[in-house]
One Martini backbone bead per residue (centre of mass of N, CA, C, O) as a GRO file, in nm:
protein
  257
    1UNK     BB    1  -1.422  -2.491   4.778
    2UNK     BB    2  -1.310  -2.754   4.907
    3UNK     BB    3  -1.110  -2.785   4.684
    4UNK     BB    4  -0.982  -2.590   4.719
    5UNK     BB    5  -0.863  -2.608   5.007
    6UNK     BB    6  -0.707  -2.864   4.973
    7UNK     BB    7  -0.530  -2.792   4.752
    8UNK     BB    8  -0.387  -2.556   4.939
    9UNK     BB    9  -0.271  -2.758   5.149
   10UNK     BB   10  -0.099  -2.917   4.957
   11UNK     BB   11   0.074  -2.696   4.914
   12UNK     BB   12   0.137  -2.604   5.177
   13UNK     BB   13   0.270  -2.847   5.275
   14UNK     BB   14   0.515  -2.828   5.051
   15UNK     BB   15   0.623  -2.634   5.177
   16UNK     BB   16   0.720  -2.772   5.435
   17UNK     BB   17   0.883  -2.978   5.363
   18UNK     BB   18   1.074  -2.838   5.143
   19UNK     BB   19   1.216  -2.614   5.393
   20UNK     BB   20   1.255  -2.752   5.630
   21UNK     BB   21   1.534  -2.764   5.835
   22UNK     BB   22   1.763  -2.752   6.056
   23UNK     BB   23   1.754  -2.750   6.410
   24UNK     BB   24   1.752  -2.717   6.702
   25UNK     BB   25   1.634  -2.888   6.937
   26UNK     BB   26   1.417  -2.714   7.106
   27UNK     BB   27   1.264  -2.637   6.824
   28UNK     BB   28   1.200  -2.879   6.768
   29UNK     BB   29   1.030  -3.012   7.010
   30UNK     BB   30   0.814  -2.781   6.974
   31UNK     BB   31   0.699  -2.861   6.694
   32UNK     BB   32   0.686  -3.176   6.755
   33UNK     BB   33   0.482  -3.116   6.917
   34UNK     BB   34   0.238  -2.949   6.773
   35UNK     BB   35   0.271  -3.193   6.529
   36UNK     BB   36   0.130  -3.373   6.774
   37UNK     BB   37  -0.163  -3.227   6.809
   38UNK     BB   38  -0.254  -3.177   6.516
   39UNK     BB   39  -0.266  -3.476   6.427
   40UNK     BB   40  -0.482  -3.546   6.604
   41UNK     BB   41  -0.710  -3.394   6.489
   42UNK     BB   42  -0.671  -3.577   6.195
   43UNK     BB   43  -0.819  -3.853   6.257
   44UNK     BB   44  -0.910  -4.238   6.134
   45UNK     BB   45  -1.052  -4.407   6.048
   46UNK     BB   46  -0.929  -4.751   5.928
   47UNK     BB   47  -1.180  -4.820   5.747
   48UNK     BB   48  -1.159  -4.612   5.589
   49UNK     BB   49  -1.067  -4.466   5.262
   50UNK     BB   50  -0.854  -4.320   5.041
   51UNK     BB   51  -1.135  -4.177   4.927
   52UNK     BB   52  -1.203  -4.006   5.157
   53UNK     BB   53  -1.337  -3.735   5.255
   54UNK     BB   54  -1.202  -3.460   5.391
   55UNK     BB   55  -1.254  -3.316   5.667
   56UNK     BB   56  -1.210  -2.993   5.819
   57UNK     BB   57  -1.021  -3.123   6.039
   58UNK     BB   58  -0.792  -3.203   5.845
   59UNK     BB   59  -0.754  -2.925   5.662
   60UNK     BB   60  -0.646  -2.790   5.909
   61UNK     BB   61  -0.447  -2.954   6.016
   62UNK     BB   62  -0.288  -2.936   5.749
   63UNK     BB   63  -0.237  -2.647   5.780
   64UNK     BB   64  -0.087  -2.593   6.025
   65UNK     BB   65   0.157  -2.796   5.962
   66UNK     BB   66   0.267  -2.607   5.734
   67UNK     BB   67   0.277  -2.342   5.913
   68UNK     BB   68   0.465  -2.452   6.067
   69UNK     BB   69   0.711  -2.513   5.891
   70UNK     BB   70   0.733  -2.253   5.781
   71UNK     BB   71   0.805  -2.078   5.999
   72UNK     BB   72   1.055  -2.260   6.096
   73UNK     BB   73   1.225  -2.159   5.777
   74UNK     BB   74   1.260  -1.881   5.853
   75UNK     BB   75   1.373  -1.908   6.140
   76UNK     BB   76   1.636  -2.081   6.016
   77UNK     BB   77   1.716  -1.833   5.831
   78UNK     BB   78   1.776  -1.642   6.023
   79UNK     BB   79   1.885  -1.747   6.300
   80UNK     BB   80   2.165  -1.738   6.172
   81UNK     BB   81   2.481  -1.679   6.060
   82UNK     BB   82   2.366  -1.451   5.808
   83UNK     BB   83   2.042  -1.441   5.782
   84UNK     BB   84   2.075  -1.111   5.748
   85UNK     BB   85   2.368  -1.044   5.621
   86UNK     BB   86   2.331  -1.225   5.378
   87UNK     BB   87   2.049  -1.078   5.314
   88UNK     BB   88   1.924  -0.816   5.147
   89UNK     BB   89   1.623  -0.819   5.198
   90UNK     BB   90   1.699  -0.784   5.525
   91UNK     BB   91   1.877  -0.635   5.585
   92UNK     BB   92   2.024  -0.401   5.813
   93UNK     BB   93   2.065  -0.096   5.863
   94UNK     BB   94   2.102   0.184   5.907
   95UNK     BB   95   1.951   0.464   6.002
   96UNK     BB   96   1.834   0.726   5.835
   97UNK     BB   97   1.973   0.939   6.014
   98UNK     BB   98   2.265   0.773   5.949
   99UNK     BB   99   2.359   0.790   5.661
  100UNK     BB  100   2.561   1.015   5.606
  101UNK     BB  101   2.747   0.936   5.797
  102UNK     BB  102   2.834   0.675   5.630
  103UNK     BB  103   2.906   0.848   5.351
  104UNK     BB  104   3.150   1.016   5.520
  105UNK     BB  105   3.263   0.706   5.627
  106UNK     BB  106   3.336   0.604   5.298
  107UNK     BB  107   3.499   0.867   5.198
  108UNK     BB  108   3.736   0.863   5.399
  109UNK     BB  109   3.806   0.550   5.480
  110UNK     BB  110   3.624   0.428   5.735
  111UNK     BB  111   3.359   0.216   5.650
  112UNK     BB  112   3.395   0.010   5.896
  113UNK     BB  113   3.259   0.157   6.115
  114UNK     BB  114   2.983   0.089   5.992
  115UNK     BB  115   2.990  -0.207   5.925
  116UNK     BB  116   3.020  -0.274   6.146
  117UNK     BB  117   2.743  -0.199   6.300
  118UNK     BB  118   2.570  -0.335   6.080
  119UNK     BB  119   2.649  -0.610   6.201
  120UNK     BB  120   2.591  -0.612   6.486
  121UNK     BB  121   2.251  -0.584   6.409
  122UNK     BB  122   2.211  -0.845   6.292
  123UNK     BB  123   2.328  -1.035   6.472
  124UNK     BB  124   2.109  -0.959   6.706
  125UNK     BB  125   1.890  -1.051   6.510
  126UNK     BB  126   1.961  -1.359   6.495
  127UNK     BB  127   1.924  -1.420   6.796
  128UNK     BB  128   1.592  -1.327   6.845
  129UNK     BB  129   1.407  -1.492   6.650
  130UNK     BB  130   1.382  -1.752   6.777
  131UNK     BB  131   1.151  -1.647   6.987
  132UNK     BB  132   0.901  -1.698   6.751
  133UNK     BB  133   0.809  -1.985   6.782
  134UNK     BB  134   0.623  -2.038   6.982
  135UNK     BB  135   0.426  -1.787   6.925
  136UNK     BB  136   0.372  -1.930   6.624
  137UNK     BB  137   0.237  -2.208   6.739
  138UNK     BB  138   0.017  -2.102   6.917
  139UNK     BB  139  -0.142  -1.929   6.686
  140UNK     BB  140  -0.189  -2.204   6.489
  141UNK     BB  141  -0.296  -2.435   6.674
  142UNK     BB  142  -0.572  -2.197   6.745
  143UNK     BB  143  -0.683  -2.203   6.457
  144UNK     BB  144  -0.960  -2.168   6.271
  145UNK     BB  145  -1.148  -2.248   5.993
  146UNK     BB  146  -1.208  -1.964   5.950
  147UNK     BB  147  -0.940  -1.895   5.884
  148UNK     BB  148  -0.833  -2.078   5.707
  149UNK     BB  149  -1.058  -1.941   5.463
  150UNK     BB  150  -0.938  -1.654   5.497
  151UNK     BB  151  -0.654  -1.756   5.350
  152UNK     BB  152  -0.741  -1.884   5.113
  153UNK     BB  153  -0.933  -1.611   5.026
  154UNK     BB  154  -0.701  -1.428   4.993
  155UNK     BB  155  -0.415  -1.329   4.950
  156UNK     BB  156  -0.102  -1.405   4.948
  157UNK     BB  157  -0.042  -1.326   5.254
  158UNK     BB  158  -0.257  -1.422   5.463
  159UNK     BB  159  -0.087  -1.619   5.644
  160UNK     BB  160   0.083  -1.333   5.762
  161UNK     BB  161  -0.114  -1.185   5.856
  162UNK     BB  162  -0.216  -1.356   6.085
  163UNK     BB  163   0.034  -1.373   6.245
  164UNK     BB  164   0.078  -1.070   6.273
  165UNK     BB  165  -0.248  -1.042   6.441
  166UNK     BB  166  -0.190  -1.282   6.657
  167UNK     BB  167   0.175  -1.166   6.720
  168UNK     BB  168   0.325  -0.924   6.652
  169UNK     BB  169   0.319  -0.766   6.950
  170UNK     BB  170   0.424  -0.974   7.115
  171UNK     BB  171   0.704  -1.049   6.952
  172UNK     BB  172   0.817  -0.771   7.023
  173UNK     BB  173   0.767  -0.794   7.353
  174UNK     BB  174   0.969  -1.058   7.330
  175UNK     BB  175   1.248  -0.927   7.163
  176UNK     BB  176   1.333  -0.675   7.332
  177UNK     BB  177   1.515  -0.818   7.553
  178UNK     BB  178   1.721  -0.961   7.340
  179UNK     BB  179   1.825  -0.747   7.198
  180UNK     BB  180   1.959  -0.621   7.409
  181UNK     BB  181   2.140  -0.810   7.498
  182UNK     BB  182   2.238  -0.881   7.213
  183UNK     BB  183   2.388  -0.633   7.176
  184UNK     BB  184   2.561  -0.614   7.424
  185UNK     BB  185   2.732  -0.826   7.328
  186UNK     BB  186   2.798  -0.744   7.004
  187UNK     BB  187   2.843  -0.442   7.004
  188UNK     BB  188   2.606  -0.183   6.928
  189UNK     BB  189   2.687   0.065   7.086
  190UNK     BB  190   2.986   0.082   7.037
  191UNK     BB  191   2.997   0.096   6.719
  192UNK     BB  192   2.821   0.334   6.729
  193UNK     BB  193   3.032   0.533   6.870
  194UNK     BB  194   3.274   0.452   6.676
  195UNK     BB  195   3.116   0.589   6.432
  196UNK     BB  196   3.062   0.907   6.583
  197UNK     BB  197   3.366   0.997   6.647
  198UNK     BB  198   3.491   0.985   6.342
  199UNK     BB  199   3.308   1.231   6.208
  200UNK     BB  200   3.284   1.488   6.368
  201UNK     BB  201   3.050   1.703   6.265
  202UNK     BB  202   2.882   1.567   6.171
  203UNK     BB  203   2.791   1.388   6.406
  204UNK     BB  204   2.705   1.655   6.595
  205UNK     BB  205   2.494   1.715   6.362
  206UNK     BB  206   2.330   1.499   6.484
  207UNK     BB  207   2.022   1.358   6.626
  208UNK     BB  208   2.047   1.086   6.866
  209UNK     BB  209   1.848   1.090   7.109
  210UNK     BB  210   1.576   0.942   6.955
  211UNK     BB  211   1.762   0.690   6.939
  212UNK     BB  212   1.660   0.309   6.947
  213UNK     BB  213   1.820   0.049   6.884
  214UNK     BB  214   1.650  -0.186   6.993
  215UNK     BB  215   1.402  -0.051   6.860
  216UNK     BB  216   1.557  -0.073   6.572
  217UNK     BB  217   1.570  -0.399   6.534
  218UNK     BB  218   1.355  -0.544   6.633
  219UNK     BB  219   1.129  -0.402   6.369
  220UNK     BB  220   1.314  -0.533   6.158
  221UNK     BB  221   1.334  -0.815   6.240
  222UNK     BB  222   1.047  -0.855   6.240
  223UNK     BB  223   0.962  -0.782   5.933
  224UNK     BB  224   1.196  -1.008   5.827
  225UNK     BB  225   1.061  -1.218   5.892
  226UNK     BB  226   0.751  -1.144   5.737
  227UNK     BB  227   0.839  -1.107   5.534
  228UNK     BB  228   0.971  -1.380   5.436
  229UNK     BB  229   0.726  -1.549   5.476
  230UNK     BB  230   0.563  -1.403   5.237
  231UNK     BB  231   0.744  -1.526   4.997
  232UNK     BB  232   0.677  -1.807   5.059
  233UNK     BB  233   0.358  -1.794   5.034
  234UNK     BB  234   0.365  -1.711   4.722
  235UNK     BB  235   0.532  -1.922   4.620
  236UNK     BB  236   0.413  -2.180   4.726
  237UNK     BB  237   0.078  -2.105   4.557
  238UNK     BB  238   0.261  -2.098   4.277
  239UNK     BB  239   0.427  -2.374   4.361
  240UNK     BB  240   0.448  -2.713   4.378
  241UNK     BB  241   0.602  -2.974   4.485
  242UNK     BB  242   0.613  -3.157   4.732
  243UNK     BB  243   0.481  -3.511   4.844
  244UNK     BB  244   0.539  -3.704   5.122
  245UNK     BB  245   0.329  -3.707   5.313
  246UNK     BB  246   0.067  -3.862   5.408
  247UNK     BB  247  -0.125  -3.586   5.482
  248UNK     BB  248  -0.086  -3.494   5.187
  249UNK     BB  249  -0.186  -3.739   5.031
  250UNK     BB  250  -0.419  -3.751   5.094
  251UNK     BB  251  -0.516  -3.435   4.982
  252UNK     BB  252  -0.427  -3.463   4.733
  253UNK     BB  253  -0.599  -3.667   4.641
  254UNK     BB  254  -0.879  -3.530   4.709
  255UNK     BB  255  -0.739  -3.315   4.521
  256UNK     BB  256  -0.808  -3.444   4.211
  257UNK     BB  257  -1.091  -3.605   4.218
   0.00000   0.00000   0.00000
């Protein structure tokens, strides 16, 4: 069970070197105070030798640190332009209910009008994500042996689900003001009024009274970012390429040993 633990810190760590992007400075400043805080918990006497068994407390510090990185590098990749409109995989669609709109004007020789809409959405949802920064470090920070356990003994996303049950609700509620500013920044209510104008009768007849754009950007916003996190969490289970840090080189020579 420990070699199990320490050889997956190993993995996690390896995922957060390897994908770690450039942040803005801000997300730095929060990140890299946070990961000298968890790197304080795994502190170890001088005298130690480079074979000594790493304590749970190492182990956590480990996972820690890789999960803030990891989280950092889905947020750096959506958070920036073209980050939602440029993935498939999270691209923000128009709602359900505005389909039939949408495929009447790409028929009709409008779809430009479409097209506008569903890029303010995005454009929206790329300035929103970094608010989960802060919200995933402290999630994160405050991780316990048993959670660290729980990820371990998981499924592939165990890591994502954590972060989902520890900070999902707070994150929405933290995300829907930014969304809001950011909509009426980017123009995506005027895009949406643009596109059924266009529309004519179609238009007329969807029912769009409890259509709440800023709370479907949102959930939208949420989910892909939470997607992203997941998929990166399963290759990196099964993959593990980068071992560069100290505390990775640590864990990992004793989880080979």
């Amino acid at each position: 069970m420990m070699t199990k633990l320490k050889y997956f810190c190993a993995i996690l760590i390896s995922f957060g070197v390897f994908t770690a992007a450039t942040t803005q400075a801000s997300w730095r400043d929060l990140l890299e105070k946070a990961q000298k805080t968890v790197s304080g918990d795994a502190t170890q006497s001088s005298t130690e030798s480079v074979v000594t068994a790493l304590s749970n407390q190492d182990i956590v510090a480990g996972l820690k640190e890789a999960l803030i990185q990891g989280a950092q590098s889905a947020i750096n990749s959506l958070g920036r332009e073209d980050g939602f409109l440029g993935n498939p995989a999270v691209k923000i669609p128009v709602p359900e209910k505005l389909k039939t709109v949408e495929k009447g004007l790409h028929a009709i020789g409008q779809g430009q009008l479409a097209d506008d809409f569903v890029k303010s959405m995005n454009r929206a949802a790329e300035q929103a994500v970094p608010q989960a920064t802060e919200l995933f470090v402290d999630a994160i920070t405050n991780m316990s042996l048993e959670d660290a356990t729980a990820i371990l003994n998981g499924p592939d996303n165990a890591a994502t689900a954590y972060l989902q049950k520890s900070s999902g609700a707070r994150l929405r509620e933290l995300m829907t003001p930014i969304v809001t500013e950011a909509t009426d920044k980017v123009g995506v209510t005027k895009a949406y009024k643009n596109m059924l104008a266009n529309t004519g009768i179609l238009g007329q007849a969807i029912d769009t009274s409890s259509l709440d754009l800023d709370n479907y950007v949102t959930e939208q916003a949420t989910n892909g970012l939470f997607q992203l996190i997941a998929a990166e969490e399963k290759r990196i289970r099964e993959n593990p390429i980068a071992r560069t840090t100290d505390l990775l080189k640590r864990v990992f020579s004793s989880a080979i040993r």
